[in-house]
C-alpha positions in Angstrom: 5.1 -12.9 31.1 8.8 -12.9 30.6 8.6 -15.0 27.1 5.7 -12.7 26.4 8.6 -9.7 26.9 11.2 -11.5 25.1 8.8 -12.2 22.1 8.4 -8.5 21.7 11.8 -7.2 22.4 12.8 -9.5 19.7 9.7 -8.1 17.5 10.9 -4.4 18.0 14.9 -5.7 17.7 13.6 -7.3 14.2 11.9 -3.9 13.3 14.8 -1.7 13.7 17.5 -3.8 11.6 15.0 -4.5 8.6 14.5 -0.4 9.3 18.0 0.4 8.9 19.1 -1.7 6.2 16.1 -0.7 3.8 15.8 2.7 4.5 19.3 4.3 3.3 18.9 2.2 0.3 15.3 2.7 -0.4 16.3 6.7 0.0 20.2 6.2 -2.4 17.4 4.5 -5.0 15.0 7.2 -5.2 17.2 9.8 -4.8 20.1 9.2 -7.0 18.5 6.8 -9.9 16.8 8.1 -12.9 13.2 9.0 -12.8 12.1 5.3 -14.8 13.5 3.9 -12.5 11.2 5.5 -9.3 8.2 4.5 -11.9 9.7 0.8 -11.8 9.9 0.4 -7.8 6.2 1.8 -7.8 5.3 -1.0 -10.3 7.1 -3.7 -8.5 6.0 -2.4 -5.2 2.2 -2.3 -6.4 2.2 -6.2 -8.1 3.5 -7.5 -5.1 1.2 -5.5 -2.8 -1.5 -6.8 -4.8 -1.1 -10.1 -5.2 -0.5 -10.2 -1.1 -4.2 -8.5 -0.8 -5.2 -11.5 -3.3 -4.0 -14.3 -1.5 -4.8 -12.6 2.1 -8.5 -13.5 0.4 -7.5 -16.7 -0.8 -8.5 -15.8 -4.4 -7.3 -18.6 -6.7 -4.2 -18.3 -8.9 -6.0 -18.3 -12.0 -7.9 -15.3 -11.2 -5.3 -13.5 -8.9 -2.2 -14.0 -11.5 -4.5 -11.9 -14.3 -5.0 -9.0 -11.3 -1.7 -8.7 -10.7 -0.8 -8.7 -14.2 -3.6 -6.2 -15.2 -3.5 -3.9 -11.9 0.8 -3.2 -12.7 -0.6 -2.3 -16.5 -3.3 0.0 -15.2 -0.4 1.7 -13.5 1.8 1.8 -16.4 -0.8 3.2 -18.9 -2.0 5.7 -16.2 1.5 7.3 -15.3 2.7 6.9 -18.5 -0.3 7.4 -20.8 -3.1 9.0 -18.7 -5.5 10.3 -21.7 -5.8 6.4 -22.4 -6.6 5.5 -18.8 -10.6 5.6 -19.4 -10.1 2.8 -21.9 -7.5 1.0 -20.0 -10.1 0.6 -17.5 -12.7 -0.8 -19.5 -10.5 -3.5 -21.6 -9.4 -4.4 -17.9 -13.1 -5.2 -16.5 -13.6 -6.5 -19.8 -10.8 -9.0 -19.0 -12.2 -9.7 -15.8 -15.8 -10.7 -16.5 -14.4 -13.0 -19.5 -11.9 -14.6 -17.7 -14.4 -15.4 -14.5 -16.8 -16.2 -17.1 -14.1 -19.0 -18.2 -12.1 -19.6 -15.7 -14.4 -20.5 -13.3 -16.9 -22.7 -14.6 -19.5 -22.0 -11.3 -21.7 -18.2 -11.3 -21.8 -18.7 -7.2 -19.5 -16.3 -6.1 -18.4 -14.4 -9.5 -19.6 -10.7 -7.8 -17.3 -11.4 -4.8 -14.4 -12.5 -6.8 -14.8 -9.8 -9.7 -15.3 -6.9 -6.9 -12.3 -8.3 -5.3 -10.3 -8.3 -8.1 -11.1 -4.6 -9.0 -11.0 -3.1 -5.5 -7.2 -4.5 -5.7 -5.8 -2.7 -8.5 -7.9 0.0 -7.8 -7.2 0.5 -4.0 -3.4 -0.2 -4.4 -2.4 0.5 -8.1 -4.8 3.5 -8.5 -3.7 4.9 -5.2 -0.3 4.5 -5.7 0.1 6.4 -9.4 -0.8 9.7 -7.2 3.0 9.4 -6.1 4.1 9.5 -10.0 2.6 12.7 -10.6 3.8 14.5 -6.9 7.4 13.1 -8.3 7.1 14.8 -11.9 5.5 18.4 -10.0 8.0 21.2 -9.4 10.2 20.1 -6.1 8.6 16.7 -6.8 11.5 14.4 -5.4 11.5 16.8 -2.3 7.9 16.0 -2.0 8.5 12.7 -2.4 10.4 12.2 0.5 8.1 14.5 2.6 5.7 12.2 2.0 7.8 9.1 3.3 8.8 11.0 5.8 5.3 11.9 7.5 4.1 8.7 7.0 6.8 6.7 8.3 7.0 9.1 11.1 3.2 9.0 11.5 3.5 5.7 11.7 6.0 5.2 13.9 4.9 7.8 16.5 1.3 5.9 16.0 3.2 2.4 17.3 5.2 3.6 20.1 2.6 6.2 22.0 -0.4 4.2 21.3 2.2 0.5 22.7 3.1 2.3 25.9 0.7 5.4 26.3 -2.0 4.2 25.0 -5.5 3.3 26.9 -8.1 4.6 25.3 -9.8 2.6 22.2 -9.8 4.4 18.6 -12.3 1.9 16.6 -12.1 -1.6 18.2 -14.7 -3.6 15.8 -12.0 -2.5 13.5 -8.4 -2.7 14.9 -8.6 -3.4 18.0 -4.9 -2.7 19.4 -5.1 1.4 18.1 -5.7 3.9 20.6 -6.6 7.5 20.8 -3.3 8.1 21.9 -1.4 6.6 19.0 -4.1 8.4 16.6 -2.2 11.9 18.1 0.9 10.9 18.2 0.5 9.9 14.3 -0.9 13.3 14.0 2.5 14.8 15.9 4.8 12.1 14.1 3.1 13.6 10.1 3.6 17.4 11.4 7.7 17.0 12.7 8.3 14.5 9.6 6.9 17.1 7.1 8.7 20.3 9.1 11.9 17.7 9.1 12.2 17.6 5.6 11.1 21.1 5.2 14.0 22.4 6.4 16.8 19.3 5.4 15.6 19.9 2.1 14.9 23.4 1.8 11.6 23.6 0.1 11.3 26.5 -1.6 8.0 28.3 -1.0 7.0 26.1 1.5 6.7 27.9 5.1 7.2 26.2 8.7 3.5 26.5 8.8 2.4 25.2 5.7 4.7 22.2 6.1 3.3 21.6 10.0 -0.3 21.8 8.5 0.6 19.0 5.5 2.1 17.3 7.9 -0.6 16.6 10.4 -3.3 16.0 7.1 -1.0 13.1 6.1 -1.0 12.3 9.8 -4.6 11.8 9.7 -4.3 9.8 5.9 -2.1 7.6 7.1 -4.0 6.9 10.1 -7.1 6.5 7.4 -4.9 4.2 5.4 -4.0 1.6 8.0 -7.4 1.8 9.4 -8.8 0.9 6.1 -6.3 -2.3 5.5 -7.2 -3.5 8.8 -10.6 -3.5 7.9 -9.7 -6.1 4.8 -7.1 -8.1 6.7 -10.3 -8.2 10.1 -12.8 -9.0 6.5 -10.0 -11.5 5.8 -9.4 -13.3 9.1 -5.8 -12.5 8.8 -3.3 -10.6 11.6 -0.9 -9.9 8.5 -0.9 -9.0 4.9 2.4 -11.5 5.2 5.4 -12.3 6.5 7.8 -11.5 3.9 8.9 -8.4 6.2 10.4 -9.7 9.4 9.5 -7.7 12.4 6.8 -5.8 9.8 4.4 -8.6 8.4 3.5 -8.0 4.7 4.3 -5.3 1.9 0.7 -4.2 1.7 1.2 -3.4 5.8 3.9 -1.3 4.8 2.4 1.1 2.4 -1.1 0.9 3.7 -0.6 4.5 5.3 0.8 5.8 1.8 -1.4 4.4 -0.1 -4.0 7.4 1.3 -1.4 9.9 1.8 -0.1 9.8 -1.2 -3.5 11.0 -3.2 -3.9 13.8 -0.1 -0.5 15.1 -0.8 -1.0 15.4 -4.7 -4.4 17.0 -4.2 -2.4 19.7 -1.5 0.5 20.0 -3.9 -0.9 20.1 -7.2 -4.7 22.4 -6.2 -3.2 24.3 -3.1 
């Protein structure tokens, strides 16, 4: 028991310093560089998300290399040249049926790997253009950080409550270590993080209210968003995406909450 305690006070210790040495920079970066440069990090950010969901499947390098490749141009092409998008699509399948065709000389298995290969740049490079266009709306870096905000909050919040509070089972067959109680306090943790940057930032038009009400939605998307990569890491037979994140696991465990929140906040934003 008292390794077991030492193991995680280390695990939480480990949390915190990757938390405070990425955070002000990840903030100075978006905040203060130029807008290619945001459309970069997303790039970055969604190749090596990608090729982590790849390997978590053991998917073999001359199939997942192409993925990557193609999912960071589908990104590209959509933020930068969206009426094209349709067509980007199509070469990319196109791609991918020529070079499973030819790549791999065997049909057994050529649905599962091309299905894999298109849920991931769909799930993380699709998802993740939705926070290019909240950054170029009105207030869009404000936005932005909203987002980050309720979602890191969220997920926070979601850790802590459901670690020590929780004792009621969310979806076991699923994830089995999430509880009810960390599903609320993700809820709580979207609502202060959105009302948080509502008033640091000074949103203009947006009311206590209205921010609250965002907040808890992206709450619930994060909550949706982890839930849904811990149905391909359970799929999998994996605990993490990686380890490249001490104290964290993997990049794709990182964003998985984003990766949903970010499409609910555009739709909010942009139709709302």
């Amino acid at each position: 028991m008292e390794t077991q305690d030492k193991n995680k006070i280390g695990f939480n210790v480990k949390r915190i310093i990757v938390a405070v040495i990425v955070l002000p920079l990840l903030i100075s970066y978006i905040n203060f560089l130029p807008l290619p440069f945001f459309l970069g990090l997303l790039l970055i950010i969604a190749m090596l998300a990608t090729r982590e969901f790849y390997l978590m499947y053991g998917l073999p390098v001359s199939l997942h290399v192409p993925g990557v490749l193609i999912g960071g141009g589908l990104l590209y092409l959509s933020c930068q040249y969206p009426v094209h998008f349709l067509e980007g699509i199509f070469v990319s399948l196109l791609l991918l049926l020529i070079l499973r065709l030819f790549v791999i000389k065997t049909p057994s298995g050529s649905m599962s790997d091309i299905g894999l290969l298109g849920v991931g740049f769909f799930y993380i490079s699709g998802f993740l253009s939705f926070q290019w266009f909240i950054r170029i709306e009105d207030n869009g870096l404000k936005y932005i950080f909203l987002l980050y905000a309720s979602v890191w909050i969220a997920d926070s919040m979601a850790y802590y409550i459901g670690k020590y509070m929780g004792r009621n089972k969310l979806y076991p067959s699923v994830s089995p270590n999430k509880t009810i109680e960390g599903a609320v306090g993700s809820l709580i943790g979207g609502g202060l993080g959105a009302l948080l940057i509502k008033y640091t930032l000074d949103i203009s038009g947006l009311t206590a209210s209205a921010a609250i009400s965002i907040g808890i939605a992206l709450g619930i998307a994060t909550l949706v968003g982890d839930l849904i990569e811990s149905m391909f890491k359970r799929d999998a037979g994996v605990k993490d995406s990686s380890s490249i994140i001490p104290g964290h696991g993997g990049l794709l465990d990182k964003i998985d909450g984003h990766l949903v929140a970010g499409p609910v906040l555009y739709f909010i934003v942009r139709y709302f």
